[in-house]
N, C-alpha and C positions, 0 to 999 in steps of 0.2 A: 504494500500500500504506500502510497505517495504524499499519504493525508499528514501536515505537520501538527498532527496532536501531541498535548502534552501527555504524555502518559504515564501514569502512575507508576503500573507495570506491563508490560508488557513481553516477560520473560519466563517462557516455559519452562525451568529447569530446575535443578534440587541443587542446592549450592551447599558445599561445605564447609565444615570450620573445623579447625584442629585445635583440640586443647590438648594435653598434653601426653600428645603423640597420638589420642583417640580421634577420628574423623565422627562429628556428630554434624545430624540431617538439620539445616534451617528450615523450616516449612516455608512452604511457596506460597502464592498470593493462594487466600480461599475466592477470590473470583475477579477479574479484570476493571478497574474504575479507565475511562476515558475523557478527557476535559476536554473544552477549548471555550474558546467568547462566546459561542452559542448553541454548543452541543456536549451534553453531558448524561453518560449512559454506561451500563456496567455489559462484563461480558462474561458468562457461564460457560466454557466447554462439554460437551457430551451431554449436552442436554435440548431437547425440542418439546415442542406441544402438536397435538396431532393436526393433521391436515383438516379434519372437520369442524377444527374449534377457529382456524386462521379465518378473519373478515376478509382476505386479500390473499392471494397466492400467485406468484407473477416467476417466468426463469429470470435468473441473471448473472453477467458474466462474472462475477465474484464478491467478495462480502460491501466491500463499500457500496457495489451499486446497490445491493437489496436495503444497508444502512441508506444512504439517499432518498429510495422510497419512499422509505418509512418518514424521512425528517420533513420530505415533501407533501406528505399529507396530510401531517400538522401533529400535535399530541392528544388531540378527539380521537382521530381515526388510526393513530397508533400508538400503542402506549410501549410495544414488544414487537418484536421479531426473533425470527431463527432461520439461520439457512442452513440446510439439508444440502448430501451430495445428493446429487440427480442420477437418475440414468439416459435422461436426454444428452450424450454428446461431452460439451467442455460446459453445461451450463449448469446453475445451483438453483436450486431450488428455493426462491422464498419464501417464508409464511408473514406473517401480517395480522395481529391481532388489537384490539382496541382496548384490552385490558391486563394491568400488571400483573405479577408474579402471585400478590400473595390469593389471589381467584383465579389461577390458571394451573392447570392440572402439567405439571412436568413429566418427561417420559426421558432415560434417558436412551443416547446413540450417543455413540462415539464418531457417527458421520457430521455430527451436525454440533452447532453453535447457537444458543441461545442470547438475545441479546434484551436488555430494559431500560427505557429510559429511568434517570434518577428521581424525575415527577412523578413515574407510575408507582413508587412506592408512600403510599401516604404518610409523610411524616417528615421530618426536618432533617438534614444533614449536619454535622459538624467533623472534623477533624479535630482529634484531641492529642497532649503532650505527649502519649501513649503512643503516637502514629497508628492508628487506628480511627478508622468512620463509622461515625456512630450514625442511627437515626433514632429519634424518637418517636414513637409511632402514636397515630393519634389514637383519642378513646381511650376507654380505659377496660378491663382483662380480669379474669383470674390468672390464679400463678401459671398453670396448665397451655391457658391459651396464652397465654403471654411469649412459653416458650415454643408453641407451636405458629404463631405469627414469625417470628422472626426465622423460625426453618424454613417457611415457606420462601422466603427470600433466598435467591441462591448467592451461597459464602456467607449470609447472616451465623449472628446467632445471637440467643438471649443473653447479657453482660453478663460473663465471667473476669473475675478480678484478680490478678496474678501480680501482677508489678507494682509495687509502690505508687505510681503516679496516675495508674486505673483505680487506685483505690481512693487516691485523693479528689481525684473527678467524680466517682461514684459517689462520695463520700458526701460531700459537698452538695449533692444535688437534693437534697431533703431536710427539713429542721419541725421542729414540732407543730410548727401552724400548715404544712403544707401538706395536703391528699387531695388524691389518689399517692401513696408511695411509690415509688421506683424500686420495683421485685429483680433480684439478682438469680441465677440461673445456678444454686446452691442448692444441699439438701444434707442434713444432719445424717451419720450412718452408725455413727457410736457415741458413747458421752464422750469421747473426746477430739473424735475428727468427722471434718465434714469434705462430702465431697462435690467438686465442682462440676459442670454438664457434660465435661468433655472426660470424667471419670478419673482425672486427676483430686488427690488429697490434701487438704490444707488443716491443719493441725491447729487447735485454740491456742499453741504456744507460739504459732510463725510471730516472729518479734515486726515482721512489714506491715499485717492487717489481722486488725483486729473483729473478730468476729463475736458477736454477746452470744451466751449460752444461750440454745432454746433446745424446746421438746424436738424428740423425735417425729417426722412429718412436715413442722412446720415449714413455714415460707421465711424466708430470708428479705430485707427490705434493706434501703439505703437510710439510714438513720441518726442525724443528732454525728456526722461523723465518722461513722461508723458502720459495718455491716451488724444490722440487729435482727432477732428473731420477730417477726412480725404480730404487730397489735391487732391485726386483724384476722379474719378466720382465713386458711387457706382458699377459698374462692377470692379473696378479697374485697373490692376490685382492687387493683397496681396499675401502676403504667410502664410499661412495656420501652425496654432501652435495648435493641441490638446493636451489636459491633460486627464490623465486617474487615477482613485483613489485604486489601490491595498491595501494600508492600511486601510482604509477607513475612512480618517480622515472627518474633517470640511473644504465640499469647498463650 
C-alpha cells in the first residue's frame, strides 16, 4: 500500500528480548489501530462476517480499494468491512456492513481481514501513560456483560491492571460521589490471590497495587484509589472500560 498513514503498528511478527541469556516472546499488537486527518479505523486479521449479513458486497483489486469504498459511502452506510480472498481471478472480495463489531457476529478465516471504523464502537477513545487505548463504552453493565462487550470488540478486552501506571489510571477514575463504578476484569480465587481475565495471578501482597479484601465471587470496582471489592451486588450496574494493545506492549 502506498497510503502514508501513521500507523501505530503495522508489524506482523513476534519480537524478542533476551534477558539473561533467556529469549522471552513480547506479545504482538492484539489488533491493528490506523490514523491519519481523516480516517481512523482498526484492523483484525483472520476474521470476517458472512456474506448474508454484508449491506454491500462489490470485487476489488486489493485492501485499500474495498477501504475507499467503504470511506466513500460515509459512516451510515458503513461502519465495517472485511475483505475475503476471492476465487474470481486476482480480485478480493469485499463485504460492507452498516454496523460495528460489538452487533456483528464474527466468523473466523484466515483468508480474510476484518476491518472497523473507530466510531463504530460506541464509546470514547483515549490513549493512556500505559501505551495502551482504552475506550469507555457507553451505558452502563453488569460485571458479566461488561466483560462480554469489550470481547466482542476484536483485540478489546475488559481493564486488567498489571503495571503501576494502569493502576494509577484505573485508580483514579472513581471516588465516593461517582456511579455507575468502573468494574475491573478481576475475580477473587482464594483468600489470598486473585486472578486476573487473562488467568494471570496477582497476590494481596504485590507491593504495585493494591487490591481491598473481598468475598469470594465478588466484582472488583475502581475505588477511592484503589482496586476494591465492590459495594454493589454482582449485577451491578458498572461501567465498562476496555483496553486494547496496538503496540503490543506488556499487558
Amino acid at each position: 500500500m502506498a497510503d502514508s498513514y501513521k500507523h501505530h503498528v503495522m508489524l506482523q511478527a513476534v519480537v524478542g528480548v533476551v534477558i539473561h541469556g533467556i529469549v522471552t516472546a513480547v506479545p504482538g499488537p492484539s489488533v491493528y489501530y490506523i490514523e491519519d486527518s481523516e480516517r481512523q479505523f482498526f484492523m483484525a486479521p483472520n476474521l470476517t462476517f458472512s456474506q448474508q449479513k454484508a449491506t454491500v458486497v462489490l470485487s476489488a483489486y486489493n485492501h485499500c480499494e474495498c477501504r475507499d469504498f467503504c470511506f466513500a459511502l460515509g459512516p451510515t452506510a458503513c461502519q465495517a468491512w472485511s475483505v475475503t480472498e476471492s476465487t474470481q481471478g486476482n480480485y478480493w472480495e469485499c463485504r460492507i456492513t452498516n454496523i460495528g463489531p460489538e452487533t456483528t457476529v464474527l466468523l473466523p478465516d484466515p483468508k480474510a481481514t476484518y476491518h472497523f471504523r473507530k466510531s463504530s464502537v460506541l464509546g470514547t477513545y483515549s490513549w493512556q501513560a500505559d501505551k495502551l487505548f482504552y475506550v469507555a463504552l457507553r451505558g452502563n453493565c453488569t460485571s458479566d456483560a461488561a466483560k462480554a462487550r469489550c470481547a466482542k470488540i476484536p483485540g478489546h478486552r475488559l481493564i486488567i491492571v498489571k503495571s503501576r501506571q494502569t493502576y494509577e489510571f484505573f485508580g483514579n477514575l472513581s471516588t465516593k460521589n461517582e456511579k455507575p463504578l468502573w468494574v475491573a476484569n478481576l475475580r477473587k480465587v482464594t483468600l489470598t490471590e486473585f486472578r486476573w481475565g487473562d488467568g494471570s495471578i496477582s497476590s494481596v501482597t504485590n507491593g504495585t497495587i493494591i487490591i481491598n479484601d473481598g468475598l469470594l465471587g465478588t466484582s472488583f470496582v475502581s475505588f477511592n484509589n484503589k482496586i476494591d471489592d465492590s459495594i454493589e451486588s454482582r449485577d451491578g450496574p458498572y461501567r465498562a472500560l476496555c483496553q486494547a494493545n496496538p503496540l503490543g506492549v506488556e499487558w
